[in-house]
C-alpha positions in Angstrom: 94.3 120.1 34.6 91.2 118.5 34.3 92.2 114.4 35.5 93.6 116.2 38.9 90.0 117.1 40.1 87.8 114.8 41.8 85.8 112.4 39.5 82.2 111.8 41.2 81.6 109.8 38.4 84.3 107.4 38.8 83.5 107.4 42.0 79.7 106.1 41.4 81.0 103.7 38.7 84.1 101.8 40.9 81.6 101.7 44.5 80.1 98.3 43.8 83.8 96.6 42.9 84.9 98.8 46.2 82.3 97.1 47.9 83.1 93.7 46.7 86.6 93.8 48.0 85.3 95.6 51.4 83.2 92.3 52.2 86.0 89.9 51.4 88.0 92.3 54.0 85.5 92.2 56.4 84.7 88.1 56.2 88.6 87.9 56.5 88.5 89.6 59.6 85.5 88.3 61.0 86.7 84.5 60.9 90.2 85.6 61.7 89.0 86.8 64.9 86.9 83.6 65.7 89.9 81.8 65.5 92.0 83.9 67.5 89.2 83.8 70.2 89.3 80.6 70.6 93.0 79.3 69.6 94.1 81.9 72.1 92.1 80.7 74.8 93.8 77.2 74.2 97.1 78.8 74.0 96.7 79.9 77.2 96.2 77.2 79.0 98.5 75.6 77.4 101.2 78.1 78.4 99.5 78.4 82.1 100.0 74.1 82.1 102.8 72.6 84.8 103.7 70.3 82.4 107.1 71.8 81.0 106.9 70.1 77.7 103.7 71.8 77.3 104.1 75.1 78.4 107.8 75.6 77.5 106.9 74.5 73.5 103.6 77.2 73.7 105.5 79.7 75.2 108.3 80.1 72.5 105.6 79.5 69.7 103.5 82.5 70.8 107.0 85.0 71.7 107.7 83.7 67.9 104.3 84.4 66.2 104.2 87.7 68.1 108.3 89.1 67.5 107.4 88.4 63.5 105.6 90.9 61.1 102.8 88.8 60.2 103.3 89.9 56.5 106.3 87.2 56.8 103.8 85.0 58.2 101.8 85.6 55.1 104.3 85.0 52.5 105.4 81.8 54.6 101.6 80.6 54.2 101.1 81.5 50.7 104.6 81.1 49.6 106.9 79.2 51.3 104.9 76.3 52.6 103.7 74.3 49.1 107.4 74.0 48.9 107.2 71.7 52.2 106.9 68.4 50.0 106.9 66.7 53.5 103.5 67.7 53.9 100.0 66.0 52.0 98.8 68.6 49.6 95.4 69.9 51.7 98.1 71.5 54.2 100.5 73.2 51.4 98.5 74.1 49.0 96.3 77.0 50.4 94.4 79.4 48.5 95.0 83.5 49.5 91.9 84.0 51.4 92.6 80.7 53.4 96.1 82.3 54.1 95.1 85.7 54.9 92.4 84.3 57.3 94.7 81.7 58.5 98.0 84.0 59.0 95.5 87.0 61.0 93.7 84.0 63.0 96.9 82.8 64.4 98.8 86.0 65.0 96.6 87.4 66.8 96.0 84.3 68.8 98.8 85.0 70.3 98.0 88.5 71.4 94.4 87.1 72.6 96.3 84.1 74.3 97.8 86.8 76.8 94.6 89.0 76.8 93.5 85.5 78.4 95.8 84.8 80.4 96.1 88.7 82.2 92.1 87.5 83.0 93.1 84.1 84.3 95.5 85.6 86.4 93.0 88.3 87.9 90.7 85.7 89.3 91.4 85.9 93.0 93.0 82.9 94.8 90.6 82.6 97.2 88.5 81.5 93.9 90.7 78.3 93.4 91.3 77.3 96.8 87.0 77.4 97.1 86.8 75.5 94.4 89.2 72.8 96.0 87.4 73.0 98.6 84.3 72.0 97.2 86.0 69.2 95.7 85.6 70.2 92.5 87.5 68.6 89.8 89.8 70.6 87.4 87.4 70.9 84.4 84.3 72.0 86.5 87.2 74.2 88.1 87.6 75.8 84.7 84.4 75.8 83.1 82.4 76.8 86.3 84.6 79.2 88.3 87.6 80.9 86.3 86.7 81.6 83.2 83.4 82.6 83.9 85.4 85.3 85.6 88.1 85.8 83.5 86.9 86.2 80.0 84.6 88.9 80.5 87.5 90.3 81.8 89.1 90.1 78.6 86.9 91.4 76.0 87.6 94.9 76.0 91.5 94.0 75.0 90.1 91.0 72.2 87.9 94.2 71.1 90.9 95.9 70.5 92.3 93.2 68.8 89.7 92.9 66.1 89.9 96.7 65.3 93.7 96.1 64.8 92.8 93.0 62.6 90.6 94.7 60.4 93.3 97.4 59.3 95.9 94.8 58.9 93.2 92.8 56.7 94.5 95.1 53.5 98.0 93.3 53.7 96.6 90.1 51.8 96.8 92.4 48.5 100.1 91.2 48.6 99.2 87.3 48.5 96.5 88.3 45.7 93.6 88.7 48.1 91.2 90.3 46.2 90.4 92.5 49.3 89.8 96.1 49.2 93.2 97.1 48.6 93.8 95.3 46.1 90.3 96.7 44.4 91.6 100.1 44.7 95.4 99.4 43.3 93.8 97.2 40.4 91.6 100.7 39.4 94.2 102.9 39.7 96.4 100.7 37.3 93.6 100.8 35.2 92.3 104.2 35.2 95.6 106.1 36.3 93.6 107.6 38.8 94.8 107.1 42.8 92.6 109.5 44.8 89.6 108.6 44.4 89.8 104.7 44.8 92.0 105.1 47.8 89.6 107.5 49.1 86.9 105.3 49.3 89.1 102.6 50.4 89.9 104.6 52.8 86.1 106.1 53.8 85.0 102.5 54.1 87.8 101.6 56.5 86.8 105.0 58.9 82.7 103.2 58.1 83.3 100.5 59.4 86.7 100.7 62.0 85.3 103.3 63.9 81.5 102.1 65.0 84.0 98.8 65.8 86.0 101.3 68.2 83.0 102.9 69.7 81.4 99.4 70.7 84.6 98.7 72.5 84.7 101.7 74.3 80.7 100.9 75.1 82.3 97.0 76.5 84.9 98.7 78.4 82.1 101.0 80.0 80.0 98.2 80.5 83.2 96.2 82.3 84.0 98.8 84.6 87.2 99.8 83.1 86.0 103.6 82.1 84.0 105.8 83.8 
């Protein structure tokens, strides 16, 4: 009767380990979504290209990436690609972080690569044509007059994006990421207790997710898309 209350002291004793694996969750997450940022935006205008062999390739690589679970990604990284002898060692022999960061970076890519798009396509067309008016080559097209325009447009969706990332962070447990997860299942094996080390996993993840939420809510204010 005892073991099924709540232990404050276990709780005390397993909040530094807890910690430990919070961080690796959050530094996952945090250079997951730098790469999504900007591989997306390359993505993009790759797909937006009128060059069929470089649209038509990007297109079916994002519709790919985006109709798989990314925990198949995953075990493809972690798993499945070291068995790829085709390929030097540095790019099939990856260690779990790498994968996890890796496998979240590019998935969601793919969802930023339309967030991207969606802006690209908002810019108004009288935009371009003054742009081709002044003469101004495609680069300084890009770089001085659409995206300018578009990305702002797009942050509140990549916001959203990195709120999603961070609760599918926890899924590298199963490639051995010594993430939070993992932390919690590795003391409940070892103590026999569940509550309380998914408890806190699970207070750190509200900590953390939902000041993440609220500064997207303050963008999307900020953007004009809430009142």
């Amino acid at each position: 009767m005892t073991r099924s209350k709540w232990d404050w002291d276990l709780v005390w004793e397993i909040l530094p380990r807890m910690a430990g694996g919070m961080w690796v969750t959050i530094k996952a997450t945090l250079v997951g979504i730098v790469i999504a940022v900007i591989l997306g935006l390359f993505l993009a205008l790759g797909r937006r290209s009128k060059k069929k062999w470089l649209s038509m390739p990007v297109a079916g690589l994002i519709e790919f990436i985006r109709s798989t679970p990314i925990l198949i990604q995953l075990f493809f990284l972690y798993y499945a690609l070291p068995s790829l002898t085709f390929l030097p060692d540095f790019a099939r022999v990856i260690r779990p972080l790498t994968a996890l960061i890796l496998g979240l970076g590019v998935h969601y890519a793919t969802y930023a690569s339309e967030a991207y798009r969606a802006g690209i396509n908002s810019v108004p067309r009288g935009q371009w044509e003054a742009a081709t008016a002044m003469n101004l080559g495609t680069f300084h097209t890009w770089r001085h007059v659409v995206l300018p325009q578009a990305i702002p447009r797009t942050l509140p969706a990549l916001g959203n994006y990195f709120v999603a990332m961070f609760k599918d962070a926890p899924i590298g447990s199963s490639i051995s990421v010594v993430g939070v997860l993992f932390v919690a299942r590795s003391i409940q094996s070892q103590t026999f207790r569940s509550v309380e080390p998914m408890m806190v996993a699970g207070a750190m993840f509200l900590a953390v997710s939902i000041p993440a939420a609220m500064f997207v809510r303050y963008l999307e204010r900020r953007m004009g898309y809430e009142t």
